[in-house]
NUNUDO-293997 format. One line per 10 residues: number of its first residue (from 1); for each residue x negated, y negated, z of C-alpha. Coordinates in steps of 0.02 Angstrom, whole numbers, plus 50000, padded with zeros to 5 digits. Layout:
NUM) X Y Z; ...
This chain:
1) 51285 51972 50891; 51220 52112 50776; 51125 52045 50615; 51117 51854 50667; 50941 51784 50736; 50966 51657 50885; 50819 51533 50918; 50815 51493 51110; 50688 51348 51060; 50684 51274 50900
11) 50542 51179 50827; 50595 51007 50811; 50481 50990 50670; 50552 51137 50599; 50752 51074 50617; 50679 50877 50533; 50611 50987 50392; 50777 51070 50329; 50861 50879 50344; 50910 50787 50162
21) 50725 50657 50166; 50859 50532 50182; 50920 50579 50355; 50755 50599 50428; 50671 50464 50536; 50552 50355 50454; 50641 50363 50284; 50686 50204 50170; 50782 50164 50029; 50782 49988 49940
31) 50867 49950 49758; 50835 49770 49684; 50930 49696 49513; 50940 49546 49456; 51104 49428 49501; 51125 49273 49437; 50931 49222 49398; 50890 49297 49565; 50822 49458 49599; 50913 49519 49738
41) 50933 49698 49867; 51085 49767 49823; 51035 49938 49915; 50942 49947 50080; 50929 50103 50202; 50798 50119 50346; 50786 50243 50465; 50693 50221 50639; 50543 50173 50654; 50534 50106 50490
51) 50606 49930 50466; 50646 49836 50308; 50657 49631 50294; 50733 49549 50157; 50719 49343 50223; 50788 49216 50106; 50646 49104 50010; 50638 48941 49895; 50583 49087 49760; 50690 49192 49627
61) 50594 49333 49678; 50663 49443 49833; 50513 49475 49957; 50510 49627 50072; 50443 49634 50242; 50413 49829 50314; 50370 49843 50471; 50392 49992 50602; 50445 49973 50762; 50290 49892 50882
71) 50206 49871 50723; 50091 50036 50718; 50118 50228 50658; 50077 50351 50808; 50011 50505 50775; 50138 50645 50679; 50232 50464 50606; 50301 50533 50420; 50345 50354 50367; 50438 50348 50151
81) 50527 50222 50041; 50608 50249 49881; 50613 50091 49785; 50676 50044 49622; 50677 49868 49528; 50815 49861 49411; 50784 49758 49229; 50693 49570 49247; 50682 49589 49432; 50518 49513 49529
91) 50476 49582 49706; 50343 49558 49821; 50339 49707 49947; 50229 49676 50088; 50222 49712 50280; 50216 49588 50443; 50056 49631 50496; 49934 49751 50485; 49954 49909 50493; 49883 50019 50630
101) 49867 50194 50647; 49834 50275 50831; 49736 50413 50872; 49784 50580 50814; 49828 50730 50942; 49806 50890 50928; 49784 50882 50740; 49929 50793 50686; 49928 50678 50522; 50015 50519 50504
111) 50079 50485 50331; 50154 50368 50245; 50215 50366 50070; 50286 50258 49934; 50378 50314 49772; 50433 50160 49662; 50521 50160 49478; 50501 50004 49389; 50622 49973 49229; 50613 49849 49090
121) 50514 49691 49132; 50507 49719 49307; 50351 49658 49415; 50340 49725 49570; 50183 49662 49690; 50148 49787 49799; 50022 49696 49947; 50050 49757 50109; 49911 49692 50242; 49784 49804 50293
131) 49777 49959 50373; 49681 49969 50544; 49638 50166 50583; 49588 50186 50778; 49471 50291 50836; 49498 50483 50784; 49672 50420 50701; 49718 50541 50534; 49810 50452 50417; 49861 50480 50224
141) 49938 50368 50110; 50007 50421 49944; 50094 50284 49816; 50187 50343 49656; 50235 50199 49531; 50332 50275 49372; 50336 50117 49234; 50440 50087 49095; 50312 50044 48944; 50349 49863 48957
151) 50360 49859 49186; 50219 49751 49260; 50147 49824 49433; 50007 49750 49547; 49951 49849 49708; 49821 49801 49839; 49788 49960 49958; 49652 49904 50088; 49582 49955 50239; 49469 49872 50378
161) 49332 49963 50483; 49451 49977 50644; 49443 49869 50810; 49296 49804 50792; 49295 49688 50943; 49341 49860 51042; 49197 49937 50960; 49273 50061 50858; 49184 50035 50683; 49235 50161 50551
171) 49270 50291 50699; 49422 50356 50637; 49426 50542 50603; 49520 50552 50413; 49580 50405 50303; 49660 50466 50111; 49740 50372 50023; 49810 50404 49817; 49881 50290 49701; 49959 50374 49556
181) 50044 50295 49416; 50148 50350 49249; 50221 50227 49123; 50348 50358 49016; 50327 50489 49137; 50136 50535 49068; 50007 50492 49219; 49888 50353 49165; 49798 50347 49329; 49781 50442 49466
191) 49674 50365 49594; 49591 50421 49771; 49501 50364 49918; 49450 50484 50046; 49334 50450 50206; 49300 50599 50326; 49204 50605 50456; 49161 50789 50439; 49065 50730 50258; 48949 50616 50357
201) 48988 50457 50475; 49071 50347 50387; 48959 50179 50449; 48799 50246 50377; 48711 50123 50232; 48767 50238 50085; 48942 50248 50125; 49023 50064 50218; 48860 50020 50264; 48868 49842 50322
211) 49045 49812 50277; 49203 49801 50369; 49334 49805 50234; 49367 49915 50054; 49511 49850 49942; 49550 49944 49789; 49674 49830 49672; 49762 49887 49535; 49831 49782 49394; 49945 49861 49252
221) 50089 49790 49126; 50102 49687 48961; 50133 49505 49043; 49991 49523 49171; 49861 49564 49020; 49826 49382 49006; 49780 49383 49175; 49691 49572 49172; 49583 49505 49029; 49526 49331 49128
231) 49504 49438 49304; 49381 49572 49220; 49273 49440 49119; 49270 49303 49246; 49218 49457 49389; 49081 49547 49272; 49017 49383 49230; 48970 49361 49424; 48762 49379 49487; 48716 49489 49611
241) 48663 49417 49756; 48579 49527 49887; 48644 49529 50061; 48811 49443 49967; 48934 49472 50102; 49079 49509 49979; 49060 49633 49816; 49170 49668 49683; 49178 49775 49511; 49286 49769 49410
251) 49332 49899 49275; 49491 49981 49152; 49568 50131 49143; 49709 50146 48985; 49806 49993 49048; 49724 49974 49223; 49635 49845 49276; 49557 49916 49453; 49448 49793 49578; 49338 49868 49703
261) 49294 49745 49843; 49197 49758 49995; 49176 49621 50115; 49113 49605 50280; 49255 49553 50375; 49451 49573 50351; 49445 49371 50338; 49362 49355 50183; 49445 49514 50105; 49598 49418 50125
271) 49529 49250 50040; 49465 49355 49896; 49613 49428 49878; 49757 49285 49877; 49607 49203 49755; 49628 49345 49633; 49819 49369 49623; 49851 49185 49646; 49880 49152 49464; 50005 49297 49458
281) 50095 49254 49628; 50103 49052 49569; 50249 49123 49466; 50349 49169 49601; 50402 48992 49630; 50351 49008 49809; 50198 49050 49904; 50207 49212 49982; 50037 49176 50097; 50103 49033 50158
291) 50191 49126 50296; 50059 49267 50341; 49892 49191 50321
């Protein structure tokens, strides 16, 4: 036909592009508010291979299990929720299991990505388990938290050096990951952790070193202060011990509280962790480590 252009072949990258991001795979959608004393999903959408879990608990909080299907992102994967938490509501987002990332062909990036918008006296705790990167995986992460002035938001976004036991330590090709947030639409932090191979290998004693785990936590909102202000003191106030086998700083940013921690296994990242948040995640009337760890 004269003047139209027929493709024999499209690019099924190509036709995913020009879908609405809520048809594509790997897309999700979750809306909490709070119902009767109870925070509660009133809105949930998940698109193969991502998978969203909303079990019932003793707690008034609602806690959210993501998983994808046979628990790892292969490479190309473009996994991304959209979450909001309505006025009062509490909501622990985390994921089954950890997180692993396969090894990239022919150049492809997996990516996942999380945009969240947290109103009036909202807490959301965002603690997903790690993420394992195989050897030569490529993987990004992005996370975009917009706050109302008086939202409360923790996130933990940690990694471990790979499978270890396989003897892939800190052989994955490209890990990035970016944690942005904005409380009245006006960015108070915008933080980034990239490890590339092509800098210099990532195991050497300047960069992991001995380590087999980085955690960056981020703590932020008017009724966690109490807690931001007892977590920095209590963490700056700890010696140095050399060979320690876990290390963490701690350190503010306009609001933010953000931990560094290194440890040297995924083990003891995890106790460190659940020590730190436990006075927060006391309040949620029911333990949410009691059923991973």
């Amino acid at each position: 036909m004269d003047g139209v252009k027929i493709q024999a072949n499209p690019d099924p990258r190509e036709l995913t592009k020009a879908l609405p991001r809520a048809a594509r795979s790997g897309y999700g959608r979750l809306e909490l508010s709070q119902i009767q004393n109870q925070t509660q999903v009133i809105r949930s959408l998940a698109r193969q291979p991502l998978k969203l879990l909303s079990p019932k608990t003793n707690s008034s909080a609602a806690t959210i299990y993501a998983t994808t299907l046979g628990g790892g992102l292969v490479a190309g994967d473009q996994i991304h929720l959209d979450l909001t938490a309505n006025e009062n509501t509490t909501t622990f987002l985390t994921t089954q299991s950890a997180t692993k990332v396969y090894r990239s062909t022919n150049h492809q990036i997996t990516r996942q990505s999380l945009h969240a918008t947290l109103k009036q006296n909202a807490l959301l705790i965002n603690c997903p388990d790690p993420v394992i990167c195989f050897e030569q995986a490529n993987y990004e992460q992005h996370q975009i938290f917009h706050l109302h002035p008086e939202a409360n938001l923790v996130v933990v976004d940690w990694q471990t050096s790979g499978r270890r036991a396989r003897g892939e330590r800190w052989a994955f090709s490209r890990y990035q990951s970016r944690n942005e947030i904005y409380i009245d639409n006006r960015q108070i932090l915008n933080d980034a952790t990239l490890l590339d191979q092509e800098d210099a290998p990532i195991d050497t004693p300047f960069r992991a070193g001995r380590f087999e785990c980085l955690a960056t936590i981020i703590l932020t909102g008017p009724a966690l202060t109490p807690h931001i202000d007892t977590m920095q003191a209590k963490i700056q106030s700890q010696p140095l011990h050399r060979r320690a086998t876990t290390l963490c700083s701690a350190s503010r940013l306009h609001s933010c509280l953000i931990l560094r921690l290194l440890a040297q296994n995924p083990e003891q990242a995890a106790k460190e962790i659940r020590a730190l948040l436990e006075p927060i995640t006391r309040q949620l009337g029911d333990d949410p480590w009691s059923r991973k760890w």
